[in-house]
Every structure is written in structure tokens, then in C-alpha cells.
C-alpha positions, 0 to 999 in steps of 0.5 A, spaced: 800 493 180 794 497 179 786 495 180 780 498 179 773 497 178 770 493 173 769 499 170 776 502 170 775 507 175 779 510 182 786 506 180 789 503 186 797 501 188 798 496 192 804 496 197 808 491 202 803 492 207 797 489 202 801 483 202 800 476 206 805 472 209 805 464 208 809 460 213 811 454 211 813 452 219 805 451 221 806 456 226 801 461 224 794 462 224 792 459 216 789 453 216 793 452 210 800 452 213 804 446 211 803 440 216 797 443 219 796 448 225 803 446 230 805 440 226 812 437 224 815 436 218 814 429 216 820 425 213 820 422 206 819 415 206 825 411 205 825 407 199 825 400 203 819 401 207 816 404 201 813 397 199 809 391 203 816 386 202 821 391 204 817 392 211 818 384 211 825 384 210 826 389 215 821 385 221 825 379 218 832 381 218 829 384 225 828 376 228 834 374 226 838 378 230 833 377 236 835 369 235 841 370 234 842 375 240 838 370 244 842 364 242 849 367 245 844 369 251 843 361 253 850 359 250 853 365 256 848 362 261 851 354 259 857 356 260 856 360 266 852 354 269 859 349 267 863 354 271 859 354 276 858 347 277 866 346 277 867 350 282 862 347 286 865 341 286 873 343 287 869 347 294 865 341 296 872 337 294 876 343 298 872 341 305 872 334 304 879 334 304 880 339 309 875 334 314 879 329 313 886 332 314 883 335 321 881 329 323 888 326 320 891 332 324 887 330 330 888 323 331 895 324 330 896 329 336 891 324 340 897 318 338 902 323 340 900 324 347 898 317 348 906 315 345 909 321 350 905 318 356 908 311 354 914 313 352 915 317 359 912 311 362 917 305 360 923 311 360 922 312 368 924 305 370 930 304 366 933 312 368 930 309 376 933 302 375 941 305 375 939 309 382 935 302 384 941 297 383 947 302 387 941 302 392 940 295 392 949 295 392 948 297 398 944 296 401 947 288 400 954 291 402 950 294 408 945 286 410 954 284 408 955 287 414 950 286 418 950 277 417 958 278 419 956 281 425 951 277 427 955 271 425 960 274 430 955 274 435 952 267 434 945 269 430 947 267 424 941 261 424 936 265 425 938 270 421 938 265 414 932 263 417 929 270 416 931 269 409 928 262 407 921 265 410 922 271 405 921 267 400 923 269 392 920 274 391 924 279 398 931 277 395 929 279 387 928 286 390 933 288 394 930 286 400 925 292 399 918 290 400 915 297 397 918 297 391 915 292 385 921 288 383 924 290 376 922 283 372 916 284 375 915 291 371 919 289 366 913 282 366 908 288 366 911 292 360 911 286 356 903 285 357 902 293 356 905 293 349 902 286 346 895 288 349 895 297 348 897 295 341 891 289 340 886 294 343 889 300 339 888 295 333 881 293 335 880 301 336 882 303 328 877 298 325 871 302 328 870 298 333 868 292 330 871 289 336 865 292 340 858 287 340 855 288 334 848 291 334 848 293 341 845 300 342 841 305 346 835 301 343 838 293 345 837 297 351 830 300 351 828 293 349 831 290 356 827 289 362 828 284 368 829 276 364 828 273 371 833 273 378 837 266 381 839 265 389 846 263 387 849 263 394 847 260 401 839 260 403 843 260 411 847 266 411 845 273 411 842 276 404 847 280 400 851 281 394 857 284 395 860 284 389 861 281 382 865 281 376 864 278 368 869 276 364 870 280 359 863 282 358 861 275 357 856 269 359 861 268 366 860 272 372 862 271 379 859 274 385 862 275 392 857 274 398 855 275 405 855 267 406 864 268 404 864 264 399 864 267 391 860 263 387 862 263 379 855 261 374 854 260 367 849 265 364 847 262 358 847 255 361 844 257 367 849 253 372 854 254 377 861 253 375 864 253 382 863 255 390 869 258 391 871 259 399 873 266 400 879 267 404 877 260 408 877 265 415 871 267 418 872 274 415 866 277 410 869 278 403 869 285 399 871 284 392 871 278 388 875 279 381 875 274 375 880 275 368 883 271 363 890 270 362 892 274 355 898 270 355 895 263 355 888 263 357 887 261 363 881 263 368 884 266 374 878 268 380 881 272 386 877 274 392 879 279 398 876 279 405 875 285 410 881 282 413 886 283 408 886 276 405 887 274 398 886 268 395 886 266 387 884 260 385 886 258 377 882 254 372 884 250 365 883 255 358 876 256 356 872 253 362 865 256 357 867 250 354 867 244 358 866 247 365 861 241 367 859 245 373 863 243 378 866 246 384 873 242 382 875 246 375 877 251 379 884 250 383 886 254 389 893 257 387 895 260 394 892 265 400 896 271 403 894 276 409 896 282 406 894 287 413 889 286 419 885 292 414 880 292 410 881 290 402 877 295 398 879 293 390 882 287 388 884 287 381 887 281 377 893 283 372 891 281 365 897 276 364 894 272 368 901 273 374 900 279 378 894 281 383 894 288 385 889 291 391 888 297 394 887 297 402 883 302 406 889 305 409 891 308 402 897 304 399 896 298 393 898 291 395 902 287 389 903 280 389 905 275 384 904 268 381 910 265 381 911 258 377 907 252 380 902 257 382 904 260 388 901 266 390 907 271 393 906 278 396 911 283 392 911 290 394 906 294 398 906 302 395 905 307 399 903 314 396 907 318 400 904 324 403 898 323 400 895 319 407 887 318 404 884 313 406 882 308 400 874 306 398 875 302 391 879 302 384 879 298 378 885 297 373 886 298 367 885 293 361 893 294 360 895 292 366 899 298 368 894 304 371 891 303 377 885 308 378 883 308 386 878 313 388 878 316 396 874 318 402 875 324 400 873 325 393 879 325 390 881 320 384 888 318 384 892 315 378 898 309 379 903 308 375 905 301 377 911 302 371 913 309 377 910 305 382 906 311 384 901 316 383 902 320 376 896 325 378 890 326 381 883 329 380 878 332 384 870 330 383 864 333 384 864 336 391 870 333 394 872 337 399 865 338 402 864 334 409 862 326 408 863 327 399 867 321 398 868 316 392 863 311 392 865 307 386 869 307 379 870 303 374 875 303 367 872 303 360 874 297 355 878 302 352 882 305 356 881 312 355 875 314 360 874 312 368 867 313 370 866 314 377 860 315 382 860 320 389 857 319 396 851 324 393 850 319 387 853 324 382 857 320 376 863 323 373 866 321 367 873 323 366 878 322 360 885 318 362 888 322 357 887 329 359 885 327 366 879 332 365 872 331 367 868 329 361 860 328 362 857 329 369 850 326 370 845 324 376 846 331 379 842 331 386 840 324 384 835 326 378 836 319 375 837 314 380 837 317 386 843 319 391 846 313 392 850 310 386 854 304 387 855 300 382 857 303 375 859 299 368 862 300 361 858 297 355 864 291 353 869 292 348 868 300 346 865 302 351 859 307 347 854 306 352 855 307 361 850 304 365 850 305 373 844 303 378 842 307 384 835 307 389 828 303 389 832 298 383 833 302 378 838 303 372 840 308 368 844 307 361 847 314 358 850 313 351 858 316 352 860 322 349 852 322 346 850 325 354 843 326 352 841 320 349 839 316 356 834 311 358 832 308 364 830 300 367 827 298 374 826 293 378 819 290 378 816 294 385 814 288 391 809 287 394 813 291 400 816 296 401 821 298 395 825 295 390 832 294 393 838 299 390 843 296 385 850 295 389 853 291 384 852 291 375 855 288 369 854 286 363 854 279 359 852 276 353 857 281 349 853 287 351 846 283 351 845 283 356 845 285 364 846 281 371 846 285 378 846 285 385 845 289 392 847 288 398 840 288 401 838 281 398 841 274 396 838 273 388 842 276 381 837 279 377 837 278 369 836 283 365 834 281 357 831 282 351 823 283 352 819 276 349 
């Protein structure tokens, strides 16, 4: 290539070096690269975005996919939640079945234990019964030989005398005045099986044979009702025991005036003035029961002196009594001992009477056909040696519970006519700690009991092991408790009553729920301390007593 002047002169030949390199790249210096200075290469547009209705197409084939993704999100998510719910459900389904098995499981080894104690307990006499026929065989070969000697020596008038005085009952035992008679037990097992499965039947149904409608607020809505002297205005002032019947609107009272007075709570009239022991001695104890078997009224006293007498109505007095003294018929009286009777308890069959002495042993005497009172047995508990303070039996007729001066609480079997254990309370051991006072529960599974410090224990029969203990150094009533007395029926509610008038209602095995009723203060001094409780109208409501004052004392619902 040559290039000169517009006129032609000084020709030049250009080179390589002459030239100027473009770059496509926009990496160098010219302004006119491709892109721009440092730009990229910019695609073509495809054909389908070229044009306003292809971007339409592509947003709305974009939408679509969006729904559609979002409907198989919500639809995983219904599903997920069914899943859910159903297994829920079969979790829920799972823990109830599992409760309700436990409970199932529960109530059978509670059935197992009951049924292995009363298995053990009807198998002891019948395996004892062959040892105590050889012993009676010779004992009889032996009283054989005896009557031929005496014969021999002229003392056979004094020795049939002997017998005719003995009575019926000597000759059905062998002549062994400590053991109970097999009829006897077999009498007692009989009343055992009827009332254990009636009250095992009542127990099923939730306690429906409980008193409806009464609960920790019944009690709460409780104060004294009113107060009545019911025994002589002569004699000494004090109640030294009473009992209800059944938790009813019958109660009977024993008083220092030795005379047990029966009264009518919901008619406000005595029944009956009952002459204790017709001695001069003091009654200790005064028990009223009605038979099972053909709802007879039976009413037994006990005096210091080791007298018992019973005395026996028609069925259902509640319903015609007429308050006189003669609905009630004298059945008999027997002196047991010159010692003291701590408890005296009538069988819920109506034909036995069972009473623990002072000296620690249980007296047994029987109603015999015509209503004479016959002693049977007197029962010794070997090697024990204590010295008993009360008792109470249970509602079965065949455990006798008794409590000793040296805090100890001993459980009879009447069945093995011994002790079958044996529990210690709060503080036995220590100097001056005895039982105070007991009382059995309706149901038959717990006893409570009350020491000589005022602490209150509640022990489960079944595991014979303390279940609740309250009163600890008299922080409720004080440290005197001698009265103690299950709610009727299930026996959901304790209540005891201690110093200064006061009583104490704790819910059983709800040990926290607990309230608290006393006496109106007198103008002097302070209110006496409640020795003797029980409850009436079904639960209702409450009577009690001390030994300090002649009148009963009410308790109701607030007007």
C-alpha cells in the first residue's frame, strides 16, 4: 500500500507495526469494542421471549407449576395431619388400656391376698380340728378314768355336779375352757363368708353403700346442733362410752351413773335405761349391733368388775320402739374375772360376745337358744403378757384388733383363736406410750388408732402397715385422743376428738384434706375433751361425749 502527499511526493510503505489491532473481547482500551469497555457477550433472545404474548405464556406456564406445586404441598400436609391424628388416637387408646389393665392387675393381687388370708384362715381350723378331736379322745379317756376312781372313792355325786354346773358349752369343748368350740367357729365362718361378700359386693359398686352426699364439705357446714343429759342428774357426771348402730339415729351411752341409756336421735327420745352389770361396779364399755341373720338389736355392757350382760330387742326397734324401757329384754349376765373389761364387742350374728380384759386375754361367750348368755373360752396369748387397754372387732365377726399399754396393736384370729400379728405404733417402747383408743373401719381394711401422746395412726389390715399418721405432738386436737370413728359405710372420712372440745375430720388416703369443729367455750374454764365420738344419720351427722360431763353433744348441719 503506498501513500503520499496530495501531490504525490515521498511515497511511503506501511508495515504490520502500522496496523491497529481491534478486539472483539472488550478487553482493550477502544471505546468501540464490542459490549462496551469490560462487558460481556450478550446472548441472542430466544425466539419465545422475543414478543409480548410469548413472556405471558412462559409467566403463566410458570403459575401453573407454582399451583400445582402448592396443591401437592397441602395435600402431603392433610395427609401427614390424618396420620397424625390416628396415631394419637391409638396412643391415647394404648394408655388407657394400659390404666385400666394396672388397675385390673391391682385389684386382682388385692383379691389374692384377701382370698390367701381367707383361705389360710378357714384351712387352720379344719387342719387343727383333727389334733383338737385326738386331744378331746383323751382327755375323755382320761376324765374316763378319773369318774371311775372317784366312783370308786364315793365322790361321784360331786363330780356329776360339777358337770350339770358347767353348762353346755364345757361339754361341746372337751371340757377346755380356752378354746372356742368348733360349732362356735364354724358358726363365726358362716357369718364371715355371708357378710365379707356382701360388704366385697357394696365395695364394688363405688361405694354406693356409703352415705350419699357426704364429704369434707357436709362436715365443714357441721357445728354443735344442741347437747342432752340422758343419764341421772344424781350421780356423778361423765360418759364413759358410746356406740351407734350401724351409723344410724340409735346410740347407746354407758355412764358413770352404771346404767346404759339407748336414745333415738332423729325422735329425740330414750329408747331404753339399761342397768349395767346390776353390781355396784362402774361400766367400761357399752356396745349395740344388729343381728345379720334375723335383725334382732342386741345391746351388751361391761363393768370394771368383769361383768357382761346383754340385753335383746325385736327387729327393727327404729320402727316401733315406743320409748320404753321394756322393748329391751335382758338375756343373761356373767362374771368373767374380779379384773377390769377394757372392750366389749358384740359378733354381728347377733350370738356371741367377745371382750378383752386388762390382763391380755379375750373372754368368748355365746347366746345360746332361749337367750341364755353362756362363757365359752377365754384365749390366752401366749408369751405375750400385756396388759390390754381397748379393742374393737371387726365387721366380719372374725378379727379382734386390741391395743396394749405398751403401744403395741395386736391382731386375733378368732378362726386360730390367736394372735396373727402384731404392729408397733408411734412411739411404743418409750416410758408411759400405750394405746389409747382404736376403732375398725366399715370396710374392713383399715384400723385406726390413737396413742397416750395423742398421736393417730392408720394401719392397712391387709399389709398390716402404717398408712397415715397425724396429731404429731397434738398439733390438731391436743395430746390427749380418746376417741377415734370411721365415716359409716366406706369409710372415706377419720374423725377423732381431743382437748378443749375439738374435733378433727381428715379424708382417708386424701391425708391433707382435713377440718376441724369445737365446742362453744363456756363461760369457765375450757370446753371439756372429747372421750367418746360417732357418727349418726348415716354420716350426717355426729353425737359425742366426755368423761368429764353428763350431756351428749350434737353436731349438724349449720341452720
Amino acid at each position: 500500500f503506498d501513500s503520499g502527499t496530495a501531490g504525490g511526493g515521498n511515497p511511503r510503505t506501511l508495515d504490520e507495526s502500522d496496523l491497529i489491532e481491534l478486539k472483539l473481547d472488550g478487553a482493550g482500551a477502544g471505546s468501540g469494542a464490542v459490549g462496551g469497555a469490560g462487558g460481556a457477550i450478550v446472548p441472542p433472545r430466544l425466539p419465545t421471549a422475543s414478543s409480548l404474548p410469548a413472556l405471558l405464556s412462559s409467566v403463566q406456564s410458570e403459575y401453573d407449576a407454582l399451583l400445582l406445586e402448592l396443591y401437592d404441598t397441602r395435600r402431603t400436609l392433610e395427609d401427614t395431619r390424618r396420620e397424625l391424628s390416628q396415631a394419637l388416637y391409638q396412643n391415647d387408646a394404648s394408655v388407657r388400656v394400659v390404666a385400666r389393665l394396672v388397675m385390673e392387675r391391682d385389684g386382682a393381687r388385692e383379691q389374692l391376698a384377701a382370698m390367701s388370708a381367707q383361705v389360710a384362715a378357714a384351712a387352720a381350723p379344719a387342719t387343727a380340728d383333727g389334733g383338737r378331736k385326738r386331744a378331746r379322745d383323751e382327755d375323755g379317756e382320761e376324765q374316763g378314768g378319773t369318774k371311775k376312781a372317784k366312783e370308786a372313792n364315793g365322790g361321784g355325786s360331786g363330780g356329776g355336779g360339777g358337770a350339770d354346773s358347767g353348762g353346755g358349752g364345757g361339754a361341746d369343748n372337751g371340757g377346755d375352757g380356752s378354746k372356742i368350740p368348733q360349732s362356735d367357729v364354724d358358726s363365726m365362718m358362716a357369718t364371715w363368708k355371708a357378710t365379707s361378700k356382701d360388704r366385697k359386693k357394696k365395695s364394688k359398686d363405688k361405694g354406693k353403700d356409703a352415705p350419699a352426699g357426704v364429704t369434707m364439705d357436709t362436715v365443714q357446714s357441721m357445728e354443735e346442733a344442741g347437747k342432752k343429759s340422758l343419764h341421772k342428774s344424781s350421780a356423778k357426771a361423765g360418759l364413759l362410752s358410746i356406740a351407734s348402730l350401724g351409723g344410724g339415729n340409735l346410740i347407746v351411752t354407758a355412764g358413770r351413773d352404771r346404767q346404759a341409756v339407748v336414745y333415738n336421735t332423729d325422735d329425740g327420745k330414750v329408747v331404753a335405761t339399761l342397768v349395767g352389770s346390776g353390781t355396784k361396779a362402774d361400766l367400761a364399755d357399752a356396745d349395740i349391733v344388729r343381728s345379720v341373720d334375723d335383725g334382732t338389736v342386741l345391746v351388751a355392757t361391761a363393768s370394771v368388775d368383769g361383768s357382761i350382760r346383754v340385753y335383746a330387742t325385736s327387729p327393727d326397734p327404729e320402727g316401733g320402739a315406743g320409748g320404753t324401757s321394756t322393748d329391751f329384754a335382758p338375756c343373761g349376765t356373767i362374771t368373767l374375772t374380779d379384773e377390769s373389761i377394757v372392750d366389749v364387742s358384740v359378733h354381728p350374728s347377733g350370738k356371741y360376745v367377745i371382750a378383752a380384759l386388762q390382763s391380755g386375754r379375750v373372754a368368748f361367750a355365746a347366746l345360746r337358744d332361749g337367750g341364755v348368755l353362756e362363757e365359752v373360752a377365754v384365749l390366752d396369748a401366749k408369751g405375750a403378757g400385756a396388759e390390754y387397754t381397748c379393742a374393737d372387732l371387726h365387721p366380719d365377726g372374725l378379727i379382734y384388733v386390741v391395743g396394749t399399754a405398751s403401744g403395741a396393736v395386736q391382731v386375733w384370729d378368732l378362726s386360730k383363736q390367736a394372735p396373727a400379728g402384731s404392729v408397733q405404733a408411734q412411739g411404743a417402747g418409750d416410758d408411759g406410750v400405750g394405746i389409747a383408743s382404736l376403732v375398725m373401719s366399715d370396710n374392713g381394711y383399715h384400723v385406726a388408732t390413737s396413742t397416750t401422746t395423742g398421736t393417730v395412726q392408720v394401719w392397712d389390715l391387709r399389709k398390716l402397715k402404717c398408712a397415715a399418721t397425724m396429731n404429731a405432738d397434738g398439733a390438731d386436737v391436743g395430746s390427749v385422743v380418746k376417741s377415734l370413728s370411721f365415716l359409716p359405710g366406706e369409710g372415706k372420712l377419720l374423725a377423732y376428738g381431743g382437748a378443749k372440745g375439738t374435733i378433727a375430720v381428715v379424708g382417708v388416703k386424701d391425708w391433707d384434706n382435713k377440718t376441724t369443729l369445737s365446742i362453744t367455750p363456756p363461760k369457765k374454764g375450757d370446753a371439756p375433751t372429747i372421750t367418746g365420738l360417732v357418727w349418726t344419720d348415716g354420716g350426717m351427722s355426729m353425737a359425742s361425749c366426755s368423761d368429764s360431763e353428763r350431756p351428749v353433744r350434737f353436731w349438724g348441719k349449720k341452720e
